[in-house]
C-alpha positions in Angstrom: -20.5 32.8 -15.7 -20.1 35.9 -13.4 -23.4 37.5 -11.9 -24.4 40.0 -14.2 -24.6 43.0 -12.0 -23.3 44.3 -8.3 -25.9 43.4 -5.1 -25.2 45.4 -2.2 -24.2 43.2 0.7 -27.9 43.5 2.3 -29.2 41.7 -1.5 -26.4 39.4 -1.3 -27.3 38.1 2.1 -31.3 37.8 1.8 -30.6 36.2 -1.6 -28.2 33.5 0.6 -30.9 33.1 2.8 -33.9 32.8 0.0 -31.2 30.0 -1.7 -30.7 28.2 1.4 -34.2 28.4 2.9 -35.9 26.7 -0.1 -33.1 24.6 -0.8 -33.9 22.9 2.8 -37.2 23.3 2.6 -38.4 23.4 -1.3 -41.1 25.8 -0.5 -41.1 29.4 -1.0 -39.3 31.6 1.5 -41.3 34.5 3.0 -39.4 37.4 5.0 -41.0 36.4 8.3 -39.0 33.2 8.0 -36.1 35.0 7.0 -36.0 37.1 9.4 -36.8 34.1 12.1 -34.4 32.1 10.9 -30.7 34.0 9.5 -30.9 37.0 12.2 -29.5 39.6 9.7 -30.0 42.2 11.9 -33.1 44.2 9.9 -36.9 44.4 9.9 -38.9 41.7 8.0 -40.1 44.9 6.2 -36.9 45.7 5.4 -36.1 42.1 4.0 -39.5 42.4 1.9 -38.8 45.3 0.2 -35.0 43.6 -0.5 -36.3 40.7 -1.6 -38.8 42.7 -4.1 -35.9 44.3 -5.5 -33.5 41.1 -6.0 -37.0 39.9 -8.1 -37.2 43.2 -9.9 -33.5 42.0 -10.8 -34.5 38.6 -11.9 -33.0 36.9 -8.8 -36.5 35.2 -7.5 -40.0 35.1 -7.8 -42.9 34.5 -6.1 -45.8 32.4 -7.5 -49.1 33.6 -7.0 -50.5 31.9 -4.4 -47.8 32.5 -2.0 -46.2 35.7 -0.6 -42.8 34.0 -0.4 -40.1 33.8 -2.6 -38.5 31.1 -5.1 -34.7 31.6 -6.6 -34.7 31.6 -9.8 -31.6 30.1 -12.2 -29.7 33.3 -12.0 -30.4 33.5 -8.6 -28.5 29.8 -8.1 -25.7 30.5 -10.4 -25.1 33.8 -8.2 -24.8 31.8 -5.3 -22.7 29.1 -6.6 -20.1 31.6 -8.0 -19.7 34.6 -5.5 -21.9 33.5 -2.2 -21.3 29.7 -1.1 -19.0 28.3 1.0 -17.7 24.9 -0.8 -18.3 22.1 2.3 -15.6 19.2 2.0 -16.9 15.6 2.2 -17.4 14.1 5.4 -15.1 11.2 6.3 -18.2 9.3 6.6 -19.3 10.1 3.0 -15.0 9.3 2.5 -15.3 6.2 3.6 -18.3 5.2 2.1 -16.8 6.2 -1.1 -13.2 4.1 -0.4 -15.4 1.0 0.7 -17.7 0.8 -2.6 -14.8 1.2 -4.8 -12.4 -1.1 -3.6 -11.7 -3.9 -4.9 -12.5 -3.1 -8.7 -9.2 -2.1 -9.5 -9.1 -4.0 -12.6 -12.5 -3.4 -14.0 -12.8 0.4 -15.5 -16.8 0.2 -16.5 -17.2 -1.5 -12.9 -15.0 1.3 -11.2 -17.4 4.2 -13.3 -20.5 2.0 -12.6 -20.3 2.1 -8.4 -19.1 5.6 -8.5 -22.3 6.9 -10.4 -24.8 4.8 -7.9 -22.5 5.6 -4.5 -22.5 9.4 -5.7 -26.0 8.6 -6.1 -26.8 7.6 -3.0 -24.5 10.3 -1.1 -26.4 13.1 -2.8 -29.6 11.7 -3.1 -29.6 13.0 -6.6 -29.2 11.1 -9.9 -25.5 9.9 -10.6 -24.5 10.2 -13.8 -20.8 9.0 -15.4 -19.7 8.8 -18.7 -17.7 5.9 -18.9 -13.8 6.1 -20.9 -13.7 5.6 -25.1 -11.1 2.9 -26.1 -10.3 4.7 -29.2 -7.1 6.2 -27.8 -6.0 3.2 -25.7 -2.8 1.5 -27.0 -2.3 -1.8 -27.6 0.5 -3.5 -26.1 -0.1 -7.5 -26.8 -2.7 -9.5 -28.5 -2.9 -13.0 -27.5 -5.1 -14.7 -30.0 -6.4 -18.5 -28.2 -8.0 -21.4 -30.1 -11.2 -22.3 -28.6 -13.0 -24.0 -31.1 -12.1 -25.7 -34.4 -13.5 -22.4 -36.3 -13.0 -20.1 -33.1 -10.4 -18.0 -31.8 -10.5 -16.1 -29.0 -8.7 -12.6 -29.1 -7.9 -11.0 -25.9 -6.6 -7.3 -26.2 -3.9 -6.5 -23.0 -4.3 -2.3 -23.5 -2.2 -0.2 -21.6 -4.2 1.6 -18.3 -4.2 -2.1 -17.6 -7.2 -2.4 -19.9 -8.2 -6.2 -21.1 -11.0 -6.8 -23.5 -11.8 -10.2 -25.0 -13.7 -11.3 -28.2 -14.6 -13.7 -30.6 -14.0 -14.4 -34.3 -15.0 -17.0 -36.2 -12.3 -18.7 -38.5 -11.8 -20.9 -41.8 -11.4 -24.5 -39.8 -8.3 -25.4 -41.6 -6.2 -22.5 -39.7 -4.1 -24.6 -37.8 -2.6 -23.7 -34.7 1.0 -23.4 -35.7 -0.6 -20.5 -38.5 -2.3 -19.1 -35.2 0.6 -18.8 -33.3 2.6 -17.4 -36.3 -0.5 -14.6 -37.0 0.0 -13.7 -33.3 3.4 -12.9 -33.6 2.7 -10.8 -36.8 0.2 -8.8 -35.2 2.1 -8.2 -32.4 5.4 -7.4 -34.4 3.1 -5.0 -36.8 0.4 -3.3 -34.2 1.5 -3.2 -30.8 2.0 0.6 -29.9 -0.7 1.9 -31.9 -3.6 3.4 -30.8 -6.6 1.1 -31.6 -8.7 3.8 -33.9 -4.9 3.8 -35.5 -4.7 0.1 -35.9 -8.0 0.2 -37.8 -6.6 3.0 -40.3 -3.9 1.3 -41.3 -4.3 -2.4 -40.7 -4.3 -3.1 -44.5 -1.5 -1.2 -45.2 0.6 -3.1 -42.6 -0.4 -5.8 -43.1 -0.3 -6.4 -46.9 3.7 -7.9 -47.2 3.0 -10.5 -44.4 1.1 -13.1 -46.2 2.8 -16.5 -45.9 1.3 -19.9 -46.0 -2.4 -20.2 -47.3 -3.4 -20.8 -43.5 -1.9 -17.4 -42.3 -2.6 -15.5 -45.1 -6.3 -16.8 -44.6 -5.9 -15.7 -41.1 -4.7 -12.0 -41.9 -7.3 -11.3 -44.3 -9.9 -11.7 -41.5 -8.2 -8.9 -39.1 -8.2 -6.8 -42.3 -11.3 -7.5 -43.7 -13.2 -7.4 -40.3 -11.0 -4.6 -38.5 -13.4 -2.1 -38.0 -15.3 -4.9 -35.9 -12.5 -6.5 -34.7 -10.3 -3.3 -33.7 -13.6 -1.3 -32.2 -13.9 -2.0 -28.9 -16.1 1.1 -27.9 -19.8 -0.6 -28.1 -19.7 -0.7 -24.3 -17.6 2.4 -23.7 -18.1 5.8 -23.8 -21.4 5.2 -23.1 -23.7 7.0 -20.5 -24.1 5.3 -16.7 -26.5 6.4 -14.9 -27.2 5.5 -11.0 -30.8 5.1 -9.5 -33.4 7.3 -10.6 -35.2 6.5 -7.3 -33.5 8.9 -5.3 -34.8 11.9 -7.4 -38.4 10.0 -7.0 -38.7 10.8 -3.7 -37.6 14.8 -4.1 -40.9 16.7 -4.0 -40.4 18.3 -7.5 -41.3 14.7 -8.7 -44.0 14.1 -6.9 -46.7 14.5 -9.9 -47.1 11.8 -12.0 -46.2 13.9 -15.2 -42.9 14.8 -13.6 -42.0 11.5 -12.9 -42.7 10.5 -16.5 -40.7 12.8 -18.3 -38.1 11.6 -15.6 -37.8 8.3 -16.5 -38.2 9.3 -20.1 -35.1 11.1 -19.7 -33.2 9.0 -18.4 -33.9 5.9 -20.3 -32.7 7.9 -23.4 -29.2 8.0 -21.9 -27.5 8.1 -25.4 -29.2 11.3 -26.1 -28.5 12.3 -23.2 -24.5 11.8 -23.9 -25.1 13.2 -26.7 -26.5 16.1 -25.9 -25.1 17.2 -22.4 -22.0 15.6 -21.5 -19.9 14.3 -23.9 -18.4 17.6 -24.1 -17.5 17.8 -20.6 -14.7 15.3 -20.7 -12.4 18.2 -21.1 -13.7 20.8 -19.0 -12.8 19.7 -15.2 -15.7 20.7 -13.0 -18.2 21.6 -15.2 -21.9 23.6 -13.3 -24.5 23.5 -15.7 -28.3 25.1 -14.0 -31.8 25.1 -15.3 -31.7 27.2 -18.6 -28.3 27.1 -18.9 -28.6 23.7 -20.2 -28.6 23.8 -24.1 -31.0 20.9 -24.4 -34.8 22.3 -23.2 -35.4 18.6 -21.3 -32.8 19.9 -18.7 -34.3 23.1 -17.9 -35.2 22.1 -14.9 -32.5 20.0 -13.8 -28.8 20.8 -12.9 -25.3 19.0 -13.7 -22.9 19.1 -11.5 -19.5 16.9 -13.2 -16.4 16.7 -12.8 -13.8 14.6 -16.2 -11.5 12.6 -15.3 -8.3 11.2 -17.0 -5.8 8.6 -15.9 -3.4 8.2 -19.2 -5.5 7.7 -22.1 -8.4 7.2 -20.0 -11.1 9.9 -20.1 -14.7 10.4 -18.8 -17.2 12.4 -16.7 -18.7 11.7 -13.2 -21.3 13.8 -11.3 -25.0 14.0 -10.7 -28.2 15.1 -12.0 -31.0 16.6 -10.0 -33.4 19.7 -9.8 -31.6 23.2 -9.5 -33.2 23.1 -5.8 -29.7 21.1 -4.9 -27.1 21.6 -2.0 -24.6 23.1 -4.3 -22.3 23.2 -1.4 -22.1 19.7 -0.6 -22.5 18.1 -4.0 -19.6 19.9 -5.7 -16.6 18.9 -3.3 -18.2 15.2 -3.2 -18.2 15.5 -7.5 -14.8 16.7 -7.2 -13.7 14.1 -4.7 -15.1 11.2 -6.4 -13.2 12.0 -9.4 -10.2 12.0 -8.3 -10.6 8.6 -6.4 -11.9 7.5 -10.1 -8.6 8.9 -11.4 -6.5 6.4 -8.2 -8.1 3.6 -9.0 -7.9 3.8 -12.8 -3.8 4.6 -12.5 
């Protein structure tokens, strides 16, 4: 979203300064500090009567029992698109990132999981990550293994080098000759198909490849159970979030009240999906501030995410905190965790 009118160079640099002062600081900026602090070469008369026209503008505002200033949403979303300066990750904050993510190559919740709590931690803001759906994923080989008398245990090999494992429950008489025989059915009949395809049209291809009683059994169970079977989602494409503990100790949440409807917030994380970033798997780096949030319980909060996609794979990563963040610093360490989600899940 463009800023929605011109501001003369003069507005443009008091309204950096207002931004970054209280960003730093989280108290309002006054134009005696201003002046102290960014040297822009005028009076701090001259920045006061600026700064009373950037809040004629709606840019900031001062509450009433303070003479300084406070940016408002339109002020933060003018700096974030034509005033700041994007600051790449440090190679400490690199590293940090490389060390906490290695060695869970294999494990794409786990991989989501430590990036959300290490972005987190980096930011000091809440990390939030919306971990891949299934649905698309293809299945390349189903290995169905006895562990019981009335147990099998079916382990799904997905392509992204996905593996999933569950159990159903089976007529004891299935012998394991008719297990090994359903195996290769399955296999023959589903492999290469998407899994929310599989559950479409299991019946269908299914239906000619009765043979003995035990089999037959056996088949009727993937078709009359697929959309448990054949659903692997229940864990997936599901909201993580990191620790809300860093945002405790930001001064916005110092009142009791604030830290209620915090932790309200974030234990209703499936709203939270719902509501504000499931629709960001598609949408790259994604800035949403304050009021600019659809759902009122963000209005005071800002997303910064970034989706991610490595074949079928797709999810969000980014953080959650008050729209009083270091836009500058968050966004390229968004945009860089992403794309070490992206390496590790290819």
């Amino acid at each position: 979203m463009p800023v929605p009118e011109q501001l003369s160079d003069r507005e443009l640099r008091v309204l950096e300064a207002v931004v970054q002062t209280y960003i730093e600081t989280a108290e309002p900026a006054g134009s005696q500090t201003i002046a102290r602090r960014f040297g822009l070469g005028v009076s701090p008369a001259t920045i006061r009567s600026t700064m009373s026209d950037l809040e004629d503008k709606g840019y900031l505002f001062h509450p009433h029992t303070s003479a300084g200033r406070i940016p408002t949403d339109r002020a933060y979303r003018g700096y974030v698109n034509s005033i700041m300066r994007l600051a790449p990750p440090t190679d400490e904050a690199r590293q940090t990132l490389r060390s906490e993510l290695s060695g869970s190559r294999n494990a794409v919740e786990e991989i989501v999981r430590r990036a959300a709590q290490v972005l987190g931690v980096l930011t000091q803001e809440l990390g939030v990550a919306v971990a891949p759906a299934l649905d698309e994923l293809v299945l390349e080989r189903l290995e169905l293994v006895p562990v019981s008398s009335e147990r099998l245990l079916l382990v799904f090999n997905l392509r992204s080098g996905v593996l999933r494992t569950i159990f159903v429950e089976v007529p004891a008489r299935v012998s394991p000759a008719a297990v090994q025989e359903v195996a290769r059915i399955l296999n023959e009949r589903l492999a290469g198909l998407s899994l929310w395809r599989i559950r479409e049209t299991v019946g269908e291809r299914l239906r000619d490849a009765a043979g003995p009683s035990g089999e037959a059994e056996l088949l009727n169970i993937f078709v009359a159970e697929r959309e448990e079977i054949f659903d692997l989602s229940s864990e997936t494409g599901s909201v993580v979030l990191g620790s809300a503990q860093m945002l405790a100790d930001q001064p916005e949440f110092a009142s009791n009240s604030r830290m209620r409807d915090l932790i309200r917030l974030t234990e209703g994380r499936h709203d939270l999906l719902k509501q504000a970033l499931a629709s960001r798997r598609r949408l790259g780096l994604s800035i949403t501030i304050g009021s600019e949030n659809p759902d009122t319980r963000l209005n005071e909060f800002t997303l910064v995410t970034s989706s991610y996609q490595a074949g079928e794979l797709k999810g969000v990563i980014g953080v959650m905190g008050p729209t009083r963040m270091p836009y500058d610093k968050i966004i390229g360490l968004v945009e860089h965790t992403s794309r070490m989600v992206e390496g590790l899940l290819e």
